[in-house]
VOGU-3710 file (C-alpha; in Angstrom, 3 decimals, decimal comma):
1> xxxxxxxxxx> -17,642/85,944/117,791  -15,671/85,888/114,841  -13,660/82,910/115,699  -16,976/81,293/116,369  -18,231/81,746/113,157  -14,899/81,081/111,761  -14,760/77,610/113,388  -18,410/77,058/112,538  -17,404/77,472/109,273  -13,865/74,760/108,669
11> xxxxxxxxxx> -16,195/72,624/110,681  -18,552/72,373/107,668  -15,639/72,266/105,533  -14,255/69,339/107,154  -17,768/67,801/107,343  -17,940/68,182/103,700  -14,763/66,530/103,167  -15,310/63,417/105,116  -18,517/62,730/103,137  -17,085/63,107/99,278
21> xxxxxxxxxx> -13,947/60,922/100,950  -16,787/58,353/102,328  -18,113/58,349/98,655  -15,298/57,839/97,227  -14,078/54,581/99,310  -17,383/53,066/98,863  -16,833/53,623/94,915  -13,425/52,180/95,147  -14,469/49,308/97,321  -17,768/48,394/95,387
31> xxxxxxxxxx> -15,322/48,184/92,008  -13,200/45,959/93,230  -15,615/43,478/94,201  -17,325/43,876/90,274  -13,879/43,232/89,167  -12,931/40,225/91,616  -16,472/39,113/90,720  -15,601/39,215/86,541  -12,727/37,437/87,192  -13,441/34,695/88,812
41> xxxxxxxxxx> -16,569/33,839/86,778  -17,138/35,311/83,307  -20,993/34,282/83,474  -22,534/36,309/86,367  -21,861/38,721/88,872  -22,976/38,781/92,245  -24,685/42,759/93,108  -24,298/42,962/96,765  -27,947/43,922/97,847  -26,005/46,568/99,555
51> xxxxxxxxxx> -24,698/48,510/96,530  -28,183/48,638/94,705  -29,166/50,555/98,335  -26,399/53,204/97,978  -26,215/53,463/94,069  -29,195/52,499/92,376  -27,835/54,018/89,104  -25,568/51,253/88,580  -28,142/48,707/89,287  -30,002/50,134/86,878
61> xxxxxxxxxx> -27,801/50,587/84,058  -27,374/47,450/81,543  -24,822/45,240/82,844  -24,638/42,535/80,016  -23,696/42,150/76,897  -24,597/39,186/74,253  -21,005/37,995/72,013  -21,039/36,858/68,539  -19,924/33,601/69,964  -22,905/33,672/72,361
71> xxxxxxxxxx> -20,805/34,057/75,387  -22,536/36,026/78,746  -20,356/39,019/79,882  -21,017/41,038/82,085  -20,173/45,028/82,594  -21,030/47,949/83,487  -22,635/49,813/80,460  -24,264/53,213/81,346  -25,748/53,676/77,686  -29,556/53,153/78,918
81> xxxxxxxxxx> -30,996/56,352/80,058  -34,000/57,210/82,858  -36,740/58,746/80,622  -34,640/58,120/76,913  -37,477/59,698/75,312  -38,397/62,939/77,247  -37,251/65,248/74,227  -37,846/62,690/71,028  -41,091/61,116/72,350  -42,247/62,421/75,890
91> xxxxxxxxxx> -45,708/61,022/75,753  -44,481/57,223/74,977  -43,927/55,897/78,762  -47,877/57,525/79,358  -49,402/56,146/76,257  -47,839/52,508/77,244  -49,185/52,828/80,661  -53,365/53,880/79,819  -52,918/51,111/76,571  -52,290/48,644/79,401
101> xxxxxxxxxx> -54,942/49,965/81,725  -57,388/49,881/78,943  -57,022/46,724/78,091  -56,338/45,143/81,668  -60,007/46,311/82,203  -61,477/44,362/79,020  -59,037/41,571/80,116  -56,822/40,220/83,136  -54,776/38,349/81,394  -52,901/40,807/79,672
111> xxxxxxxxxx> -50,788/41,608/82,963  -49,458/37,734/82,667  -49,207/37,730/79,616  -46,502/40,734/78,957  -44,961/38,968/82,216  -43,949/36,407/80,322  -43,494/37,812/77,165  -40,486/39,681/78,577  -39,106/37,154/80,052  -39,083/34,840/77,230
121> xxxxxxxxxx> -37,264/38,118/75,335  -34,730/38,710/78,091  -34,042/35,111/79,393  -32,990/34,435/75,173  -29,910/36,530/74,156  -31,392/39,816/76,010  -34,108/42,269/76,025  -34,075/43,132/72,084  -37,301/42,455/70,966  -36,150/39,195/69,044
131> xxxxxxxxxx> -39,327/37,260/70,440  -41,286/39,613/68,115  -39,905/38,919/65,052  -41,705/37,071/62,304  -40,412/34,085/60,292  -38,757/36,107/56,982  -35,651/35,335/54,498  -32,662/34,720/56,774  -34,890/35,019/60,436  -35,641/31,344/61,907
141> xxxxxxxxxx> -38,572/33,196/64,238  -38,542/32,264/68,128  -42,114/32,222/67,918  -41,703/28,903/66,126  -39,441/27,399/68,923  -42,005/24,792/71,104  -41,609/26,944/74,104  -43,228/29,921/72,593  -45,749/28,970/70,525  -48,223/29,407/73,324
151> xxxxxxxxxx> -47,193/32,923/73,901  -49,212/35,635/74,241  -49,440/39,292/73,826  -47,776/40,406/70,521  -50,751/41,817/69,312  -50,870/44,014/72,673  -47,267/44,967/71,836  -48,239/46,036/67,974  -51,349/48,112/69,148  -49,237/49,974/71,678
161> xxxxxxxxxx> -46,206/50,619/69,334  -48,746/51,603/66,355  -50,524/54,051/69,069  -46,541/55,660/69,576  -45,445/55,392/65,703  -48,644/58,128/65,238  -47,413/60,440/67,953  -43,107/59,391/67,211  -42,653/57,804/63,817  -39,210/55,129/64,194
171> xxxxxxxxxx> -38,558/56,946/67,698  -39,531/54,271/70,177  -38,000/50,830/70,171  -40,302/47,351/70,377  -37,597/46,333/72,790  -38,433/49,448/75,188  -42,194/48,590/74,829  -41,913/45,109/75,866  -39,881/46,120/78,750  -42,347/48,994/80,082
181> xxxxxxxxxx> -45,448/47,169/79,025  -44,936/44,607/81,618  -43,958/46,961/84,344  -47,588/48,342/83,792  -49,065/44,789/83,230  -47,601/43,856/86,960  -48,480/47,158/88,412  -51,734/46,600/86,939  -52,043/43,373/88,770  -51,163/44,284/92,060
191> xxxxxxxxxx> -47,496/43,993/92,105  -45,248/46,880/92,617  -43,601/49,327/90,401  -40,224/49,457/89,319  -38,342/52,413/88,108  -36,733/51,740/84,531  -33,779/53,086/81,951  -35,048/53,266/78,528  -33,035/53,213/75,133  -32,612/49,183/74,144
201> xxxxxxxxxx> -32,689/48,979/70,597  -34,210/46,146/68,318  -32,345/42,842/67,442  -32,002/42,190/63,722  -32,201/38,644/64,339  -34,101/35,921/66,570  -32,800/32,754/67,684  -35,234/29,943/67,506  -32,875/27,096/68,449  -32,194/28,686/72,052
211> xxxxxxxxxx> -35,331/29,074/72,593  -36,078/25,596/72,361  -33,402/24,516/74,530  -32,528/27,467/76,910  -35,391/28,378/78,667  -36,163/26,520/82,036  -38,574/23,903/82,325  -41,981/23,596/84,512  -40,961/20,121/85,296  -37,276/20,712/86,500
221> xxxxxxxxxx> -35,660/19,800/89,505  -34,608/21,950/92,093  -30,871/22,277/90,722  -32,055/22,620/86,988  -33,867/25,964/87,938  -31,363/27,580/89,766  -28,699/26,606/86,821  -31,093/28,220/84,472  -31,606/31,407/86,524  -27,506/31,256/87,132
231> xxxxxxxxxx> -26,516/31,253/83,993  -28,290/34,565/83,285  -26,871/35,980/86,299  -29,585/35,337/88,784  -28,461/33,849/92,599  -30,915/31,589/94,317  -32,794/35,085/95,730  -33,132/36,572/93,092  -34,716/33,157/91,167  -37,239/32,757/94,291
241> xxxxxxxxxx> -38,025/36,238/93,990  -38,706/36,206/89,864  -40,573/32,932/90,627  -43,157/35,380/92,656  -44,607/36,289/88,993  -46,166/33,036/89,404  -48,855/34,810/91,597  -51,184/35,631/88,100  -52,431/33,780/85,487  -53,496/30,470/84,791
251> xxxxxxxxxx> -51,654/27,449/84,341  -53,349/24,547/82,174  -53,810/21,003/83,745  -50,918/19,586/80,825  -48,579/20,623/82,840  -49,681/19,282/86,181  -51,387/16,209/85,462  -48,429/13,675/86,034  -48,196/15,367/89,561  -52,284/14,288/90,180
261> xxxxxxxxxx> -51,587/10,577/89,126  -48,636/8,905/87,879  -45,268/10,944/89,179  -42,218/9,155/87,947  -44,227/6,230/86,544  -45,108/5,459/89,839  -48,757/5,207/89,224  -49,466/7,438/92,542  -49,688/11,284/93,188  -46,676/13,717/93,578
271> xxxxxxxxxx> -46,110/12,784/97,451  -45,192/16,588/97,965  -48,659/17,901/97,190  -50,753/19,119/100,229  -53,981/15,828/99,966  -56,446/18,439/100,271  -54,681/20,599/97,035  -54,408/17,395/95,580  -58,514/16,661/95,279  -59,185/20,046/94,137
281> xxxxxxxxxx> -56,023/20,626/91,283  -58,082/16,694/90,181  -61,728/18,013/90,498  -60,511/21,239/88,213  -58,967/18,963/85,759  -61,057/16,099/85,713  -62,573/17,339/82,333  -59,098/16,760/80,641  -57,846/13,445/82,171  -58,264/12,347/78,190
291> xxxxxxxxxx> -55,325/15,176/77,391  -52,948/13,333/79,591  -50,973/12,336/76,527  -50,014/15,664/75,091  -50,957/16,600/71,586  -48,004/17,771/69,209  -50,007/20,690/67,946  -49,714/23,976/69,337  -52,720/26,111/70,364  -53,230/29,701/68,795
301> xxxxxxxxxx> -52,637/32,348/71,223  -55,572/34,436/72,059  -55,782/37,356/69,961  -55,802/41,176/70,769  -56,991/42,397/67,238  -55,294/45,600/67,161  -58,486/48,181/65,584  -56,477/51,611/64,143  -57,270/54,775/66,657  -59,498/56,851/64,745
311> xxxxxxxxxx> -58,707/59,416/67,192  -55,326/60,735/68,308  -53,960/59,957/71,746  -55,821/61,784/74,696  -54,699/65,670/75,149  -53,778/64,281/78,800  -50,826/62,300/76,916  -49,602/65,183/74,765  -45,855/66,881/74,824  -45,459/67,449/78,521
321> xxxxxxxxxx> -41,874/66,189/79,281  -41,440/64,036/81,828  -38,827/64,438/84,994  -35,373/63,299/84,510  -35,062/62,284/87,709  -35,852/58,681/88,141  -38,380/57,727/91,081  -37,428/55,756/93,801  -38,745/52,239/94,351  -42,363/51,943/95,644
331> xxxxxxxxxx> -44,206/49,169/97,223  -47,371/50,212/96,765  -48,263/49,266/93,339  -47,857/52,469/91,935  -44,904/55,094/90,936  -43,649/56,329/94,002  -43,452/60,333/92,276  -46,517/62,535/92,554  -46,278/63,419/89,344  -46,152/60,018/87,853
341> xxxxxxxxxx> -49,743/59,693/89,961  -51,096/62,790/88,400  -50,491/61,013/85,318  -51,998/58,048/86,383  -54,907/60,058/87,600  -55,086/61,880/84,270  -55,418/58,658/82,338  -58,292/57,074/84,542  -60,055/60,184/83,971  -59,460/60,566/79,727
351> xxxxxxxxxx> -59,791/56,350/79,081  -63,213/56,142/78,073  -63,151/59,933/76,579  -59,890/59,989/74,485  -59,430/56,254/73,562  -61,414/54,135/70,917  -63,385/51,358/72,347  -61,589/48,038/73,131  -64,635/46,082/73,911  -65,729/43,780/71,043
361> xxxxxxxxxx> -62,013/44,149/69,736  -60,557/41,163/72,175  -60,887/37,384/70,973  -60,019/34,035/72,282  -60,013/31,648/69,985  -60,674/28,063/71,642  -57,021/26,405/72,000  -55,998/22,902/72,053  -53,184/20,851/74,094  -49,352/21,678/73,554
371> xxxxxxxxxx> -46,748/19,268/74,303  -46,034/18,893/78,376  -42,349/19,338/77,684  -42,962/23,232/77,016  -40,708/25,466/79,054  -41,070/27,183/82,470  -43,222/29,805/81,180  -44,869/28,511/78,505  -47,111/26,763/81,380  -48,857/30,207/82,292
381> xxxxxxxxxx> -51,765/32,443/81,109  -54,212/29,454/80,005  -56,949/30,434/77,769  -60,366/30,570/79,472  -61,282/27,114/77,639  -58,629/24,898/78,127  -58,889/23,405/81,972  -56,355/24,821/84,519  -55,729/26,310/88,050  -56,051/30,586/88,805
391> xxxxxxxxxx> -52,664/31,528/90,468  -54,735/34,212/91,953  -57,042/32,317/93,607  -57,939/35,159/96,362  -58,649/37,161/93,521  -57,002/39,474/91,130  -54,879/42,171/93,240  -54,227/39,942/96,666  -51,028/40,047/97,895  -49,428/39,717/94,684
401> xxxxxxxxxx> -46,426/37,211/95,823  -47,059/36,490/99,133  -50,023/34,185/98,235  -47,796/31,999/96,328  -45,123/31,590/98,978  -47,781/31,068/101,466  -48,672/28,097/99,275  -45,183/26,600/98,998  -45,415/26,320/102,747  -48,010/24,282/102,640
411> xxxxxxxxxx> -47,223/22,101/99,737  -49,610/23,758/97,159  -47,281/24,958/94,699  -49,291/23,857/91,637  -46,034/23,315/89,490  -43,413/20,802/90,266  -40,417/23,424/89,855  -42,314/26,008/91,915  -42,474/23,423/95,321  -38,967/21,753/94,617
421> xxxxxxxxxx> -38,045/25,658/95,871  -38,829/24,196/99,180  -36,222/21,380/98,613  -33,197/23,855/99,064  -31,883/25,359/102,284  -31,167/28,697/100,940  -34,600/28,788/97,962  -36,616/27,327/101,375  -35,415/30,591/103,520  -36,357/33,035/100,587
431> xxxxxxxxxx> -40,145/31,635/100,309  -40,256/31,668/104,140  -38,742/35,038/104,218  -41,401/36,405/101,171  -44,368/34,514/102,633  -44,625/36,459/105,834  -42,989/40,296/104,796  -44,998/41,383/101,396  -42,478/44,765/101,347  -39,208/42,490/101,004
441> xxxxxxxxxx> -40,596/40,387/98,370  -41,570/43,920/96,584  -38,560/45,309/96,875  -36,652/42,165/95,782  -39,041/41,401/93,275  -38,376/44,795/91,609  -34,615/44,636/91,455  -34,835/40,762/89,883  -37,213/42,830/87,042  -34,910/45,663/86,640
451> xxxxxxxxxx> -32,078/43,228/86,712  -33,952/40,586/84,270  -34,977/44,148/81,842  -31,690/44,839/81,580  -30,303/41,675/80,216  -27,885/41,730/77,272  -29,451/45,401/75,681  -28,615/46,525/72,663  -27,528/50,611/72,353  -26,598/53,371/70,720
461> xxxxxxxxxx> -25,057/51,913/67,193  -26,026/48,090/67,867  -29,912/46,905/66,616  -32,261/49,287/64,802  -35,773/50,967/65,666  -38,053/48,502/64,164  -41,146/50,476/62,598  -42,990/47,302/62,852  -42,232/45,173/65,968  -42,896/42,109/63,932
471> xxx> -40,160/42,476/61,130  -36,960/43,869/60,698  -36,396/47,477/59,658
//
């Protein structure tokens, strides 16, 4: 009996053994190919799908890095931490989350809107908050550069970071904000939620001139996206799968119109547009066949007049800390921990109760025409005035993604660079592959987010906590 137990026993041993050896090859292995990877090409490296699986912590951590000279590299950097502020500000990730919910329900466009507010931060020089910054002494302001001047959602940003500065004075950085805010504004639309590290600090500086010429363009090619997307890192998957964001907002007719009548100068219709799609993208902008020749002005972006809490934050978002444990991926929309649904239970419950009112404090002012040749981007969340197409034409909430894809298929894709993914082999299997399994364009959809949130951080010494998001410290 004895030498049963005893065998029992270096049988565990031995089990034990072959799993931390197991661990350890797959460690070894998975470093090589990052260094192989560096070496052979100092602008990207390709994450096997397969490591993220077995070691989501270094998927998650930063893995770029922004040079004086400009230069991508890109490393492992395990600065960024899963819930940063659970001792110095535990109730900032919950306070981000019901701002957004608030104001989603006064609004749907906020969830575009902080979509593509963090991408326009990440996609120039990393996720540092330089999109915020004003025009000062010394600070040439990206909100200046043509591509952004039709952005959105800064005043969202300054209402949530003056709702945190009340509870966590110069604690929590704009960077982190922008970051998190759109996790909630996609979550908030349907999409899935994404686990993130917190901890990016606030750029001292903003860089106007690549913004004008960096970011990719609504009217690009096939092989002008993906060298956009690749020179950030992104393979032709990953691009398809960021291109998903596409399913919200509204893009204005500008941006379209050549498609509807004179593509290339040739006096005739974009031959890849589905005829049917064709009638109705001309019956919705019949009304602004006169804005066919772009004017150089720039329309103001609708404004979320930030109104001082006269209350503090809701006793449901006090000092509890939050687990330090990151949750796993979900694809249903919502944090994938039961406690982060308790929270988001809590907060449905305390909105109306703990918050001031944000109805009344939400204007669009009317907007005017901005020149065609506006990036990628710039080409979403149209103002209810100005003449344009719903991405979410089922409705808000619809099978966030797969809607779009579906519409690829069938030559709908309302922008020129969103159908020319159907002109590559590899882009064409990725919109097939989303447009009939919603749970792989989920889960790849929230690695490309993680991935793009991640770009070029700044930690630890590097940037400052900004006290205001829109000037420096």
């Amino acid at each position: 009996m004895f030498t049963s137990i005893f065998g029992i026993e270096n049988m565990r041993k031995l089990s034990f053994l072959v799993f931390i050896l197991c661990i350890l090859i797959s460690v070894k292995n998975q470093n090589a190919e990052i260094k192989k990877s560096s070496s052979s090409s100092k602008t990207a490296v390709k994450w096997p799908y397969a490591s993220w699986d077995s070691f989501p912590s270094v998927f998650l951590s930063p893995f770029t890095s922004m040079e004086d000279d400009d230069e991508v590299l890109w490393h492992s950097n395990r600065s960024l931490e899963y819930d940063f502020y659970r001792d110095s500000c535990p109730q900032a990730e919950r306070i981000i989350r019901r701002v957004v919910h608030e104001l989603h329900k006064v609004n749907s466009s906020v969830a575009p809107a902080l979509l593509r507010l963090v991408f326009h931060d990440c996609f120039i020089e990393g996720c540092d908050a330089s999109i915020l910054l004003d025009a000062a002494i010394g600070i040439d302001s990206e909100k200046d550069s043509p591509p952004n001047k039709n952005l959105k959602g800064f005043d969202i940003v300054d209402k949530i970071k003056s709702e945190i500065e009340m509870v966590c004075s110069g604690v929590v950085s704009c960077a982190d904000i922008v970051a998190l805010a759109a996790r909630e504004g996609v979550v908030q639309a349907g999409g899935p939620f994404y686990p993130l590290y917190t901890g990016r600090r606030d750029s001292v500086r903003s860089f106007r001139d690549l913004a004008a010429s960096e970011l990719p363009s609504p009217s690009g090619d096939l092989s002008e996206t993906l060298a956009s997307f690749a020179s950030r890192g992104f393979d032709e998957r990953e691009t398809v799968s960021l291109l998903g964001g596409h399913s919200i907002g509204v893009i204005h007719c500008k941006f379209f119109q050549n498609r509807l009548y004179n593509f290339g100068r040739t006096n005739k219709p974009d031959p890849s547009l589905n005829a049917g799609f064709l009638n109705l993208l001309r019956s919705r902008c019949n009304g602004s066949s006169s804005s066919m020749v772009a004017s150089p002005t720039s329309p103001p972006s609708p404004s979320f007049k930030v109104t001082p809490p006269a209350l503090a934050p809701s006793t449901s978002f006090d000092g509890t800390k939050s687990p330090s444990a990151a949750p796993s991926l979900s694809c249903s929309g919502s944090p994938s921990s039961s406690s982060m649904e308790a929270e988001m239970r809590g907060s449905s419950s305390s909105l109306s109760a703990s918050s001031p009112s944000l109805k009344g404090s939400i204007s669009f002012p009317p907007s005017s025409s901005t020149p065609s040749s506006a990036p990628f981007e710039d080409s979403l969340l149209s103002s209810p005035e100005e003449p344009g197409m719903n991405m979410a034409q089922e409705g808000p909430g619809v099978d966030f993604g797969t809607l779009y894809y579906r519409g690829l298929l069938r030559g709908k894709g309302i922008l020129y660079a969103d159908q020319q993914l159907m002109a590559g082999i590899e882009t064409g299997i990725w919109v097939r592959a989303y447009a009939s399994d919603i749970s792989l364009f989920r889960r790849d959809f929230s690695r490309a987010m993680m991935k793009l949130s991640n770009l070029g951080v700044l930690t630890g010494s590097k940037g400052q906590v900004r006290l205001h998001c829109s000037k420096v410290a």
